[in-house]
C-alpha positions as CSV (number, residue, x, y, z in Angstrom):
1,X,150.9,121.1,64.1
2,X,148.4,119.3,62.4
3,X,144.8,120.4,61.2
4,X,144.9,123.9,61.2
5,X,141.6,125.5,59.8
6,X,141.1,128.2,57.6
7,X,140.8,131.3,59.5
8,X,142.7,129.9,62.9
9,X,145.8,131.7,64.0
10,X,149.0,130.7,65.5
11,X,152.6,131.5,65.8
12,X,155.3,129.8,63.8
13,X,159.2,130.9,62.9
14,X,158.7,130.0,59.4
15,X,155.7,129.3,56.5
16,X,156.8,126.6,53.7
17,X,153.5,126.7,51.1
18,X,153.7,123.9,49.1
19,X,154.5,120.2,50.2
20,X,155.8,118.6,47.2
21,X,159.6,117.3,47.2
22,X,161.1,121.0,47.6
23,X,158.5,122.1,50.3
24,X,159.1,118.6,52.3
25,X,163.0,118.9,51.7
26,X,162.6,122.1,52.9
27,X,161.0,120.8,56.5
28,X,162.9,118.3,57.3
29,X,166.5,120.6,56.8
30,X,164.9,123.5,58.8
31,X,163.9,120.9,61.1
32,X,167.4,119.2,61.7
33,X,169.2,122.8,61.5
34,X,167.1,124.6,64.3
35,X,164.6,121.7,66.1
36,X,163.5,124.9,67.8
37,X,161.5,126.9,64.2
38,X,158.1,126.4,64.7
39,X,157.5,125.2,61.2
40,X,153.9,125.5,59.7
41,X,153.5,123.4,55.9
42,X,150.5,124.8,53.8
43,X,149.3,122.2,50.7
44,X,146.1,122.8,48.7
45,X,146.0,118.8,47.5
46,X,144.6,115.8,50.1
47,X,147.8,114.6,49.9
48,X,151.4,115.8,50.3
49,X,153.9,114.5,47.2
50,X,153.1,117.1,44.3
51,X,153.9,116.2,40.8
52,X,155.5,113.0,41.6
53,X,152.6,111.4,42.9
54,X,150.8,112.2,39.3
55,X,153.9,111.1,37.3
56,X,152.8,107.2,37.9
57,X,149.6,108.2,35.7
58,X,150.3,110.5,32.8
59,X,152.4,113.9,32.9
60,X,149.6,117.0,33.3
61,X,146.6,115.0,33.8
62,X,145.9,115.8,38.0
63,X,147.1,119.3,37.5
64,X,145.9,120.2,34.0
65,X,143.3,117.9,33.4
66,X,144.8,117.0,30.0
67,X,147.6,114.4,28.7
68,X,150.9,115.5,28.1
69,X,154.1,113.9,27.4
70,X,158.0,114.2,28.9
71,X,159.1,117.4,27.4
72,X,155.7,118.9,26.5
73,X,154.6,118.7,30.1
């Protein structure tokens, strides 16, 4: 189901907010367990990933807007 708006309705068997590794992971098992879950993914971001798409730039600066480092992050 892609480009769902604000606002529109529909059906599903399950909601997974969040598409970073654990919100993908959690798909593609609930997928390949039961092909028959209608399966809706919600992600505020342009683009699925989460933090490690920003880890190839510098810990905490797409989420927090500042630079942090390994363990400080």
């Amino acid at each position: 189901m892609w480009g769902l708006t604000a606002g529109e309705r529909t059906e599903v068997d399950v909601a997974i907010v969040g598409g970073g590794p654990t919100g993908l992971s959690a798909c593609i098992e609930l997928a390949r367990f039961s092909p028959d879950l209608r399966i809706v993914l919600f992600e505020s971001e342009e683009e699925l990933g989460g933090l490690p798409r920003s880890c190839r730039l510098f810990f905490g600066m797409r989420d927090l807007k500042r630079v942090y480092t390994g363990p400080a992050y």
